[in-house]
C-alpha positions as CSV (number, residue, x, y, z in Angstrom):
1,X,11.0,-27.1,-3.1
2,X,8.5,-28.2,-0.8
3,X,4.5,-27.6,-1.5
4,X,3.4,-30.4,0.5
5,X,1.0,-28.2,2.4
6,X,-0.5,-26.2,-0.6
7,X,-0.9,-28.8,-3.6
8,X,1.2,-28.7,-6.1
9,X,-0.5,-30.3,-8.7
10,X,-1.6,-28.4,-11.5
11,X,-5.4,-27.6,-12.0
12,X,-7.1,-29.2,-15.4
13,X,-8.5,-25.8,-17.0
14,X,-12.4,-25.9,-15.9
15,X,-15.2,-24.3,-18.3
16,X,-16.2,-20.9,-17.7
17,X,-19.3,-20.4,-15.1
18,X,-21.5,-17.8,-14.2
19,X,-20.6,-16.1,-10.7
20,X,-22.9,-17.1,-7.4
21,X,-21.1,-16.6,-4.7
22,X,-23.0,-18.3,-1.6
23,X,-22.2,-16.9,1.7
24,X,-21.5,-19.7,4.5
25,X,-23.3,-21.1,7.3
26,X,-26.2,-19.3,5.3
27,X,-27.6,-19.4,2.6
28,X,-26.9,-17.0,-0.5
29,X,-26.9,-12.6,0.5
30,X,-29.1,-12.2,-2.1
31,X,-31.5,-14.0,-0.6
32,X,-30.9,-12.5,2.9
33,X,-31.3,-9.3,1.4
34,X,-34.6,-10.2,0.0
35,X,-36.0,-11.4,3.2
36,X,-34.8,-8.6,4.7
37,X,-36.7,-6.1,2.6
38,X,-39.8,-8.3,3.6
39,X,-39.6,-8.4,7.0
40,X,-40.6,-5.9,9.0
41,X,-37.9,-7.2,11.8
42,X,-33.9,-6.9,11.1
43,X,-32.3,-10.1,11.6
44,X,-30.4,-10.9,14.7
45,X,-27.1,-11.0,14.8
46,X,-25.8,-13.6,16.4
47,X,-22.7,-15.3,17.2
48,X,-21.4,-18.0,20.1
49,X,-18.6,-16.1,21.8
50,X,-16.6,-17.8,25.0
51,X,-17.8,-15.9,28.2
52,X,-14.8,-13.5,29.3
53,X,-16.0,-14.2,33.1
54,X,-15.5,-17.5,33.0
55,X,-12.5,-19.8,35.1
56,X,-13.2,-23.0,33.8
57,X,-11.5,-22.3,30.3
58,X,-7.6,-22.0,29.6
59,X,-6.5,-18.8,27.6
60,X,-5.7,-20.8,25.0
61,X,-8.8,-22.3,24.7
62,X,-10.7,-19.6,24.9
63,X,-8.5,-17.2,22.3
64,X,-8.8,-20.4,20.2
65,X,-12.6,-19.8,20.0
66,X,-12.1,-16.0,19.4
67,X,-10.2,-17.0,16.3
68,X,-12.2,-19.4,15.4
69,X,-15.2,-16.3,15.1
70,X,-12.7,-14.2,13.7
71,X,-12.3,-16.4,10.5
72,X,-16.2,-16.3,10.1
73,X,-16.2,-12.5,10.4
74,X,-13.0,-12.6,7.7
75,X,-15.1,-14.5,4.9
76,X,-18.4,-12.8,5.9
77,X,-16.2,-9.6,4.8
78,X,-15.1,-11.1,1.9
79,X,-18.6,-12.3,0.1
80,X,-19.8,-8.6,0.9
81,X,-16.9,-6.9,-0.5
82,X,-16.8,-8.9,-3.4
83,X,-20.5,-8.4,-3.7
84,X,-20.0,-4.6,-3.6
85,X,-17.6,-4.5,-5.9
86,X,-20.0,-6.2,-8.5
87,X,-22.7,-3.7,-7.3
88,X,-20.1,-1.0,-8.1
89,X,-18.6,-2.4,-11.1
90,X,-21.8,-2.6,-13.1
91,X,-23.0,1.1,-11.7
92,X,-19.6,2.1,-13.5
93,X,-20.1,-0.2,-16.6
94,X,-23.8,1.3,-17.1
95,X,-22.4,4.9,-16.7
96,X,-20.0,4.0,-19.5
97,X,-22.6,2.9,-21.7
98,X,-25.1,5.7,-21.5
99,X,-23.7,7.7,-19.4
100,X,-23.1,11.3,-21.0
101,X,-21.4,13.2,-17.9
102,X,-18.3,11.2,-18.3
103,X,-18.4,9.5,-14.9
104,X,-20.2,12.1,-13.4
105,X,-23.4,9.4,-12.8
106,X,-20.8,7.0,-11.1
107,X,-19.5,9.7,-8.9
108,X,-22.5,10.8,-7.6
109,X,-24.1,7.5,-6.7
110,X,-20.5,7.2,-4.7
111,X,-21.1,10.8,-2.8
112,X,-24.8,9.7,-2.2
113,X,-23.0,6.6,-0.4
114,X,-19.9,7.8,1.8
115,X,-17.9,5.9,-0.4
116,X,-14.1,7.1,-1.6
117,X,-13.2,6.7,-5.3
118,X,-10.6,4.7,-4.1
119,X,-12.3,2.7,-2.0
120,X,-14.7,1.9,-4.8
121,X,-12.3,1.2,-7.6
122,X,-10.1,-1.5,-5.0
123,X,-13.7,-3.0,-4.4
124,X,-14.3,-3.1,-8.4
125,X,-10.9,-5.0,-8.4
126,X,-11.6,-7.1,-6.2
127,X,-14.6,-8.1,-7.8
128,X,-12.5,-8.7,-11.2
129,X,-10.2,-10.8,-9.2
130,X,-12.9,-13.0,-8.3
131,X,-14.4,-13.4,-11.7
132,X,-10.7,-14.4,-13.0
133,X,-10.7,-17.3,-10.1
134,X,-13.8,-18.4,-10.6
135,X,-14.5,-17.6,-13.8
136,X,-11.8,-19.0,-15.2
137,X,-12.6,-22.1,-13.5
138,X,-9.3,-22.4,-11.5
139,X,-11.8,-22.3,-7.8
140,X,-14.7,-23.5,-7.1
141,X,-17.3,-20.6,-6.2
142,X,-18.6,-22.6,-2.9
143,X,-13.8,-22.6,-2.4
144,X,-14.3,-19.1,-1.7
145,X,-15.6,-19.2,1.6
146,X,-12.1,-21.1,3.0
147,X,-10.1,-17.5,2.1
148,X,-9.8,-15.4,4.6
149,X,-10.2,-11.4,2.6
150,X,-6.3,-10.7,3.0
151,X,-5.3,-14.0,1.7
152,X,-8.1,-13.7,-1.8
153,X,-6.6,-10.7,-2.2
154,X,-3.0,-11.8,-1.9
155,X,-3.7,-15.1,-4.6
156,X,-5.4,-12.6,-6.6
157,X,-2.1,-10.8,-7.1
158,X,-0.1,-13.6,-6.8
159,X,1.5,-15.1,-10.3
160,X,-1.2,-17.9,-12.6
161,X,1.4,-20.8,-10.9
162,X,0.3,-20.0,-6.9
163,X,-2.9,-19.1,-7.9
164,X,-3.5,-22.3,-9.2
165,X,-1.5,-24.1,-6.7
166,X,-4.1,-22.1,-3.8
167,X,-6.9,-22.7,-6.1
168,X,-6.8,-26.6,-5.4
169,X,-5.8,-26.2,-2.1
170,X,-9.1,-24.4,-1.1
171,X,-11.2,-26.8,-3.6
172,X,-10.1,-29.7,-1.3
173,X,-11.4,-28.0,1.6
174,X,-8.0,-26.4,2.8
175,X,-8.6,-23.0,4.9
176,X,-6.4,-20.2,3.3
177,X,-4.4,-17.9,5.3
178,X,-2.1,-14.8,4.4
179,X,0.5,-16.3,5.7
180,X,0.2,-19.5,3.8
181,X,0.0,-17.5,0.3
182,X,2.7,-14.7,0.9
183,X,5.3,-17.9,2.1
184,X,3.9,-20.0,-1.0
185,X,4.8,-16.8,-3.2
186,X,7.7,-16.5,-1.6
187,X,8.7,-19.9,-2.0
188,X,7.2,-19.4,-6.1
189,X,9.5,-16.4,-6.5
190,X,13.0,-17.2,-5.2
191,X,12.9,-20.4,-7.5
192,X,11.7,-19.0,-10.6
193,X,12.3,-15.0,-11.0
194,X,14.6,-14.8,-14.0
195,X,15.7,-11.6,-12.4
196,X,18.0,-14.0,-9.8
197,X,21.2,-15.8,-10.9
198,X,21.1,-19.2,-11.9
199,X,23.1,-19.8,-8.8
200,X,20.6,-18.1,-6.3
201,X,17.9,-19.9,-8.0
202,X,19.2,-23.1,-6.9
203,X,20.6,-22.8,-3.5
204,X,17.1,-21.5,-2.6
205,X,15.4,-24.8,-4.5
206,X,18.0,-26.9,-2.2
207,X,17.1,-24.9,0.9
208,X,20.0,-23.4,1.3
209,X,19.1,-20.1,1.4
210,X,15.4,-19.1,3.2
211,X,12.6,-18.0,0.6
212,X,11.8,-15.2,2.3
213,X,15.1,-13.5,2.6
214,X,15.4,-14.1,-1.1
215,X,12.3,-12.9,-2.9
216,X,12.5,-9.1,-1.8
217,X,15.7,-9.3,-3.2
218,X,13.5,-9.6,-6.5
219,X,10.8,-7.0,-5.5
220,X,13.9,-4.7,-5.2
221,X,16.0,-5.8,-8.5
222,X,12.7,-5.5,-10.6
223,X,12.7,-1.6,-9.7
224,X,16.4,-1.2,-10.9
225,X,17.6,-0.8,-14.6
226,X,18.7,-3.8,-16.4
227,X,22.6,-2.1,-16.1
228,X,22.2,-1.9,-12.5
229,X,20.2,-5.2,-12.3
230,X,23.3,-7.1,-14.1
231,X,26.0,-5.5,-11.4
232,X,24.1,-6.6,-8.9
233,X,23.9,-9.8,-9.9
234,X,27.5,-10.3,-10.6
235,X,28.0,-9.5,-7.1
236,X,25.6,-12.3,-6.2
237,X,27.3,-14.6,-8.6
238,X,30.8,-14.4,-7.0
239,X,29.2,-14.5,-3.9
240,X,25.6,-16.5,-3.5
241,X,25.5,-16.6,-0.1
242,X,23.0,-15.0,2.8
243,X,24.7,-11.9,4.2
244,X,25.7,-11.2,0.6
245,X,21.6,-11.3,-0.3
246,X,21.0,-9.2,2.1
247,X,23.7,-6.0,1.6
248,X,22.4,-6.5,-2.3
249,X,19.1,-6.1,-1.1
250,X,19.7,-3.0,0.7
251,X,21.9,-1.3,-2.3
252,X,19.0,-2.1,-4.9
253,X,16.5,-0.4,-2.4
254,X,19.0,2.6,-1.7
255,X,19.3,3.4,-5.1
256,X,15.6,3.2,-6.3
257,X,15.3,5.5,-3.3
258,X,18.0,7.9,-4.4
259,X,16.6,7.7,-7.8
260,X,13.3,8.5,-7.1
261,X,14.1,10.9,-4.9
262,X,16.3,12.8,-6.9
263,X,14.3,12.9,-9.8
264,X,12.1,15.4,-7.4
265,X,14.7,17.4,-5.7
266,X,14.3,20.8,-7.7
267,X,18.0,21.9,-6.0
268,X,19.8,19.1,-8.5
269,X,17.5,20.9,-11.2
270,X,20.1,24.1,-10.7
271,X,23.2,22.4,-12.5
272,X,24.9,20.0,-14.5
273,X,24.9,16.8,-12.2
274,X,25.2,12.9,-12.6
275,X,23.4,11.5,-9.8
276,X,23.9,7.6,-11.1
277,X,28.1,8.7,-11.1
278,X,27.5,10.1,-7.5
279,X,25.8,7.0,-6.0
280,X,28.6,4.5,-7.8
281,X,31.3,7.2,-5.7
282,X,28.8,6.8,-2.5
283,X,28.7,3.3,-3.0
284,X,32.8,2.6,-2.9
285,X,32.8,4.4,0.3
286,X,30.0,2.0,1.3
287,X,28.0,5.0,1.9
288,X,25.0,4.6,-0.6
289,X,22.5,4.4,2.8
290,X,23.3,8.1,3.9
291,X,23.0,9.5,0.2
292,X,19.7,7.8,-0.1
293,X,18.3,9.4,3.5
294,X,19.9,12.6,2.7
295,X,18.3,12.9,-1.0
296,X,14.9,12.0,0.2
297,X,15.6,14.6,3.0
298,X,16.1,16.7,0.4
299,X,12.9,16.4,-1.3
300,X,10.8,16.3,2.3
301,X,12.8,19.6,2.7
302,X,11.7,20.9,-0.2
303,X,8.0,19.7,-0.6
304,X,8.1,21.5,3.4
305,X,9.3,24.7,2.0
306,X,6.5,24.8,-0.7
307,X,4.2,23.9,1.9
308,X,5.7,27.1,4.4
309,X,5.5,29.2,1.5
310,X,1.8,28.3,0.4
311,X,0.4,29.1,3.8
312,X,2.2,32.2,4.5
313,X,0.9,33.3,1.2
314,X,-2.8,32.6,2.2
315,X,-2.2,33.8,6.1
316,X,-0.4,36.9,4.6
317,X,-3.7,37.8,2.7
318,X,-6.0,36.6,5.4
319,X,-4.0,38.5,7.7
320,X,-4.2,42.2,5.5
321,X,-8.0,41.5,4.5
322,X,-8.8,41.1,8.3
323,X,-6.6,44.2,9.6
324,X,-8.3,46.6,6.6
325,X,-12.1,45.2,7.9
326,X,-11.6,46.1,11.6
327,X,-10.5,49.2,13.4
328,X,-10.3,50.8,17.1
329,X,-14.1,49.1,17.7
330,X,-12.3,45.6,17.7
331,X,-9.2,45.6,20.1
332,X,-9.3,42.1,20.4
333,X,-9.2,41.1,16.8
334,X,-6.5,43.7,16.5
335,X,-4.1,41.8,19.0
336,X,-5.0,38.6,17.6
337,X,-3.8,40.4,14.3
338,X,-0.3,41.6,16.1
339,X,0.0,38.1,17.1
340,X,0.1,36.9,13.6
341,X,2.3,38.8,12.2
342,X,5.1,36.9,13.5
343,X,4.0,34.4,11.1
344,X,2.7,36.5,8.2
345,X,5.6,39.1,8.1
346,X,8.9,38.5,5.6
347,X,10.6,37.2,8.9
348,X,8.8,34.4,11.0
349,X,9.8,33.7,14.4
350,X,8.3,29.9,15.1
351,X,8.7,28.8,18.6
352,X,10.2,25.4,19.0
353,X,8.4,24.4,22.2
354,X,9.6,23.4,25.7
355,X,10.8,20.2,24.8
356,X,13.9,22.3,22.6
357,X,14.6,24.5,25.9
358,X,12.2,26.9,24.7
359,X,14.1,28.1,21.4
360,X,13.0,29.9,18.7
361,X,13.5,29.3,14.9
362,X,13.8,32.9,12.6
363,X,13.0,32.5,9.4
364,X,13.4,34.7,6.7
365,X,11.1,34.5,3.2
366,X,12.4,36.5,0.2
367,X,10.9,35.7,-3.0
368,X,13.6,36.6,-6.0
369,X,12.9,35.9,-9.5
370,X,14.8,32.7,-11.2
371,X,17.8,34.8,-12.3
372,X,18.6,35.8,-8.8
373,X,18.9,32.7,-7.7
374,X,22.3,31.6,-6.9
375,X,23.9,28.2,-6.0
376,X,24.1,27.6,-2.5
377,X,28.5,27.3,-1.0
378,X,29.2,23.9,-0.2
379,X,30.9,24.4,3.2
């Protein structure tokens, strides 16, 4: 394996320091933010930008400069999310400590902000990640400002061996890019995953077989059983070679998305059925694929249907509530009424649109108690 690009020496273990992120070309946010609140003035913002009008510079040249600003706008995004998510994390940690409305505090000061629980929380993270990278000494705070935001937050989930590896990298003054982290994790993953044969391991340490081909192959077989995992591998034992890689990698996927699937279909829920026997038949006939689409069709079939049947409900009773409240004063409500019950009635007629040759779909909605239901006749 080659990590001639990203360093592959490995960090000495540096003592723990206290967080300071300083943003670049500038000095420190905090101190920004200060002068800020002193100044009667906002600050200007300001950046040199090639002039679109202009004929004396190539398109390369002058898409070169736009990424050039690009990069700054990246790590300017980065300090103020990590920032934030320091901002948010101790809000949280103080609502934990005294708080007595169990997170209510928290929430609220989010609301008061426009800003998502989730939204907060991935901040928070990334705030975490950064105190693991810094704080544990593995990059320099000043490093941080060579990481674009996508590629922090890919080392940050990357394994303790890349992080470490990109860690040095960006202390010697290296610029981080996605690209440059997923392809060293790549790289990281096909070599090492115990998940892999022995043999796979080492055809992709001789470059023989293309990092990034094999390590979704991993992403795939972690999702898997450790039964299904070993099959799979056997296969790849016999036969270590590309194509091979990929048809594995397209079973493991079809079957953790039959799996899932069929754990949700409420139809299988009716009998007696062994879905993991079913997918072994589908996959002799080298038709895993179309039992995986038609399973999940299955469940978007059905999570439809509860959908339909929710909102018919509520029209039905919107519908009734509205026709009791008006009367011969309101014709026009009342045909806006007679219009609805196409929908609201125990027979819908939906119209498909133009596009299907102007066809109609009828439906019909009968509720029946769970003992009436019977098992659908396999044509």
């Amino acid at each position: 394996m080659q990590w001639d690009d990203i360093s592959g020496r490995v960090l000495p273990r540096r003592e723990r320091h206290t967080m300071s992120f300083a943003v670049a070309a500038s000095s420190s946010l905090s101190d920004a933010a200060v002068s800020s609140s002193l100044s009667p003035e906002p600050p200007m913002l300001q950046m040199d930008l090639p002039d679109p009008e202009r004929d004396d510079i190539s398109t390369l040249e002058f898409l070169e400069q736009l990424d050039q600003a690009w990069a700054v706008c990246d790590r300017f995004d980065l300090q103020t999310e990590i920032l934030r998510g320091r901002i948010l994390k101790a809000v949280r940690d103080r609502e934990k400590r005294g708080g007595e409305g169990r997170g209510a505090g928290f929430l609220q000061w989010l609301r008061e902000r426009e800003i998502s629980k989730t939204r907060a929380y991935s901040l928070i993270q990334l705030a975490e990640s950064a105190e693991d990278l810094v704080g544990g000494g593995m990059l320099d705070q000043e490093s941080v400002n060579h990481f674009s935001k996508r590629a922090f937050l890919e080392t940050a989930q990357a394994a303790p061996e890349v992080q470490l590896m990109i860690s040095e990298a960006a202390n010697e003054g290296q610029e981080i890019t996605r690209k440059q982290v997923r392809r060293l994790t790549d790289e990281f993953t096909a070599a090492t995953s115990p998940l892999l044969p022995e043999e796979i391991r080492e055809r992709t340490q001789q470059n023989l077989l293309p990092p990034r081909v094999v390590a979704p192959l991993v992403k795939e077989l972690a999702k898997l059983p450790e039964l299904q995992q070993e099959d799979l591998r056997k296969v790849l034992r016999d036969e270590p070679e590309l194509d091979r890689i990929k048809d594995v990698t397209s079973t493991a996927r079809w079957i953790t998305k039959a799996t899932e699937s069929g754990v949700a279909v409420r139809a299988f829920q009716q009998g007696e059925l062994d879905l993991e026997k079913a997918m072994q038949e589908a996959q002799r006939l080298d038709a895993l694929g179309l039992l995986a689409d038609a399973v999940g069709q299955a469940q978007a079939l059905e999570s439809a249907v509860l959908k339909l049947h929710t909102s018919w409900r509520r029209l039905g009773g919107l519908q009734e509530r509205l026709w009791v409240e008006s009367g011969s004063s309101t014709p026009y409500l009342r045909d806006v009424l007679s219009a609805l019950q196409s929908l609201s009635g125990a027979t819908m007629r939906v119209s498909l649109g133009e596009l299907a040759g102007g066809k109609r779909v009828r439906l019909q909605l009968v509720e029946e108690s769970p003992e009436q239901l019977e098992s659908p006749l396999v044509p």
